[in-house]
N, C-alpha and C positions, 0 to 999 in steps of 0.2 A: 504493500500500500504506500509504502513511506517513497521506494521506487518512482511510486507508479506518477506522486504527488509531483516527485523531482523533475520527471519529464515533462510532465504539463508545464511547468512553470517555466524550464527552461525551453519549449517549444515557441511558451507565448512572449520570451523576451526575443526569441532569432524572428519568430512572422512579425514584429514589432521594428526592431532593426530595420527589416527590409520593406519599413514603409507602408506596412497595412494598419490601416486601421482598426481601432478598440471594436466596434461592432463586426467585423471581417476575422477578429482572432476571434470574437468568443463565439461565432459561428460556427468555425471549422474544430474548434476545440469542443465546443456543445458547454462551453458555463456560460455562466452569467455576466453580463454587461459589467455589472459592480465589480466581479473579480479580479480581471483584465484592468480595469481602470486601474483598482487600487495595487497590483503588481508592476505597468508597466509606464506607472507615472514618471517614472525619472529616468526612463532608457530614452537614450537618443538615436535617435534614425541618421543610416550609416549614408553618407552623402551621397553615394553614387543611387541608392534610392530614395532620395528625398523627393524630388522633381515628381516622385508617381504616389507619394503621400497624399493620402484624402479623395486624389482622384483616379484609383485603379478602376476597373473596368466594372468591380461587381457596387462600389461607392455609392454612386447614384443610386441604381435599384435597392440596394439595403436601406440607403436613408428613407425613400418610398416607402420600403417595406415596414420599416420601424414607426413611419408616419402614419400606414395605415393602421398597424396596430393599438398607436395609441386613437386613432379615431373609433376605434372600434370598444374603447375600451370608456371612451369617452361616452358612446353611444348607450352601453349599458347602464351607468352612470345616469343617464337621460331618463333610461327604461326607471328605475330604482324610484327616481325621483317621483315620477306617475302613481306611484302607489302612495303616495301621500302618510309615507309613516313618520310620526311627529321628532322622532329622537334621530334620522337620519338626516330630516331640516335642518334640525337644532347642530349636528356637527359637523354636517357641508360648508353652515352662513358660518359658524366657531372659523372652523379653518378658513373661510373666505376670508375673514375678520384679523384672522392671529397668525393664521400659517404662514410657512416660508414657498414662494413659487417657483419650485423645484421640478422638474419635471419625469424626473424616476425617484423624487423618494417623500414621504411626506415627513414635513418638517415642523411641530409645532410645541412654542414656547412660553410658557407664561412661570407668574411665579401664587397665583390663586389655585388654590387645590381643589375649591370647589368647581372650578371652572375647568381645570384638567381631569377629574374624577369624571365630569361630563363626558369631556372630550373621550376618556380611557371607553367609559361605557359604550358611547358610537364606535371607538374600534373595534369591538370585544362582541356588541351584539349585534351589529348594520353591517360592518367589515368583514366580520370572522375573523379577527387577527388573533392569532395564538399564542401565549408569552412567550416564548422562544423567538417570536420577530420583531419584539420589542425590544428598544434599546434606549437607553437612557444617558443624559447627557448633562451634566449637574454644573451651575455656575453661583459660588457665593461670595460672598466678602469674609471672609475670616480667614487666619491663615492658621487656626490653630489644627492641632491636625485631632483632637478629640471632638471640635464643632464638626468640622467635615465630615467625619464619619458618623454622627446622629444626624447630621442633614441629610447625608445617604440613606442612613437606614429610617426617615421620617418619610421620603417619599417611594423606597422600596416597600416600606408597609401599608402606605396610606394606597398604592397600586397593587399590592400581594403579588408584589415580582420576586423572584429570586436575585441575590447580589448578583450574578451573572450577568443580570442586566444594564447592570453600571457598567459605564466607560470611565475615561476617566476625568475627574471632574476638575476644573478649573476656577482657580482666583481671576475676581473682576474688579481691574484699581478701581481706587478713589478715594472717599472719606469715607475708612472703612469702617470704624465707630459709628459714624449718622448710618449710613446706608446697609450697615448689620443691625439696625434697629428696625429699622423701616422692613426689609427683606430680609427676615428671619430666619428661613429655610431656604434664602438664595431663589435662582430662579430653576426650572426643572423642561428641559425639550425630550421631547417624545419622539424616537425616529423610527419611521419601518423604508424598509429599502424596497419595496415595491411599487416598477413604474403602473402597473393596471389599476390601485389604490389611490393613486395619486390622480390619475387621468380620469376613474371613475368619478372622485369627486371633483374637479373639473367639470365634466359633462353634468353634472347632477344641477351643479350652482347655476351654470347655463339655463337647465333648465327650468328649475326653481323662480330665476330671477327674469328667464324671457330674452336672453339676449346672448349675442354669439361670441366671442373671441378667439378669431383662428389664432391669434400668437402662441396660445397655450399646445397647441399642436408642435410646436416648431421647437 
């Protein structure tokens, strides 16, 4: 297995090298978009294939492809929306409201728990997201390292995540005295790395609200 990991990785930094692009390796390799990205961020394309980067032969058709799919995914989105269930409003407008406009992953931040405990709920029962795709992303003002880790473990429990779900959490300057009053348990983002989730609500807000935006396609 350990092997088998080794090949892959070093397959997707040589089709890398030689100027394909992130959707054209995890094609032919069969993972995931996210993969690729996050392995072959800092390889550089070897000059004599640079000139055929982004515009190889299959480029065009995959960006198509990946365009239909998020219209498609958008579309469903549309469909969800039609049935008028009141808790899948309520976390479409949240994210229209809060989120990050991300386009494969959803993105959303606040530091109100009642307002995230909502939001958790529309993943969990409109979504089907399973806590294994959750992941969690912690920003506080304290540097002490015993606050840190009750701020971790106040929003791993007030979600009933496992610690596994923490990343890792980050200090945000300022005046950390006022602003660890104010924001007591820091602020907390919720990420799922799924583009169909993301495009579904997309499509849904569209339709909720009556109006189109192709950029979100793009």
């Amino acid at each position: 297995m350990q092997e088998f990991k080794w090949r892959t990785l070093k397959r997707q930094g040589d089709y890398r090298e030689k100027g394909l692009s992130i959707a054209e390796i995890a094609i032919r390799l069969n993972i995931s978009f996210h993969t690729v990205s996050t392995w072959v961020n800092n390889i550089e394309i070897v000059d004599q294939f640079k000139q055929n980067s982004g515009n190889s032969l299959g480029s065009k058709a995959l960006s198509e492809k990946y365009k239909a799919k998020r219209l498609e995914y958008q579309n469903a989105g549309r469909e969800k929306a039609k049935e008028n269930r009141p808790l899948h409003l309520a976390g479409c407008m949240l994210y229209w409201g809060e989120g990050a406009k991300n386009r494969n992953k959803l993105v959303f931040i606040n530091s109100d728990p009642n307002m995230l405990l909502l939001y958790m709920r529309f993943l969990r029962e409109e979504l089907g997201i399973e806590d294994k795709d959750i992941k969690l992303y912690i920003q506080c003002h304290t540097t002490d390292t015993n606050e840190i880790k009750e701020i971790e473990q106040y929003w791993t429990r007030l979600f009933n995540l496992p610690s596994n779900a923490l990343r890792k959490t980050t200090i945000k300057k300022g005046n950390f005295e006022r602003k660890h009053n104010i924001y007591k348990n820091g602020f907390c983002a919720v990420v799922i790395y799924k583009t169909e989730l993301i495009q579904h609500i997309y499509g849904a807000i569209q339709e909720y609200s009556g109006h189109s935006d192709p950029d979100w396609l793009l």
